[in-house]
N, C-alpha and C positions, 0 to 999 in steps of 0.2 A: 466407495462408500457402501458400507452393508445396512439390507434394509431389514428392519424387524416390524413384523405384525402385529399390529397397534392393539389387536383383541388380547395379544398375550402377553402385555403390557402394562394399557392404561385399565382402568376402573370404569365398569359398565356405564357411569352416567355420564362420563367425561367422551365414552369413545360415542355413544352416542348425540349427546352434544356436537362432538365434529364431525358424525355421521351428517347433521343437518347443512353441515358447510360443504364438505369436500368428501362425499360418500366414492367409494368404487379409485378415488384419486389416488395419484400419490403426493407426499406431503412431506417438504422439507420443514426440520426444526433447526435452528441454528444454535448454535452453541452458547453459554453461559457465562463463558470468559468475556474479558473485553479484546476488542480486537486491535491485533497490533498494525500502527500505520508502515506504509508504504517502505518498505527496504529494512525496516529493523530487526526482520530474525537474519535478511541478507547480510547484513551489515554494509548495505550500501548507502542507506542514508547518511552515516557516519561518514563513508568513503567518500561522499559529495560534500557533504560539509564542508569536512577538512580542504578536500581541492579546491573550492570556492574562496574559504578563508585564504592559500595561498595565493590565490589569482588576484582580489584583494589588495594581498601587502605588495605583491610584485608593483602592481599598478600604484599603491600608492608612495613605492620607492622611485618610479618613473619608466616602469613599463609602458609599451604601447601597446595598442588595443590588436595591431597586427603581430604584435613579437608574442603576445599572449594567446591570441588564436592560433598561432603556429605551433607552440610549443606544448598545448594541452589537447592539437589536434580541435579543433572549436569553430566555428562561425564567429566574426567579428559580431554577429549581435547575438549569437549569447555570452562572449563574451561579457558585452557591454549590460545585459539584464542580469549579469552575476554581479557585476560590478555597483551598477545603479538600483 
């Protein structure tokens, strides 16, 4: 993160305005975008998805909840809370 000094920036009555807040501090601004949820520039959310929805059809072609935690590497209960 690069830090720029806020005198050679903002406008005399703004910096002092936050002089009154957080004088001598430093001072994180966050960014203007919205922010994106959990695994979406990873594209993991996607990846989980999709392997949920197959665990899913398996189970509702008559998998078991042990043959599905085996074969996705899983605990039989989360299995069971992807499921349910």
């Amino acid at each position: 993160m690069k830090y720029k000094n806020a005198q050679d920036i903002l406008p005399d009555k703004l910096l002092k305005e936050l002089q009154t807040y957080v004088s001598g501090e430093t001072l994180y601004i966050p960014n203007t975008e919205s922010k994106k949820q959990w695994g979406e520039s990873s594209g993991a959310r996607s990846y989980y998805k999709q392997r949920n929805a197959q665990i899913r059809e398996k189970y509702m072609q008559g998998g078991t909840l042990e043959e599905l935690a085996k074969e996705y590497n899983l605990s039989i209960d989360s299995i069971r809370k992807i499921i349910y």
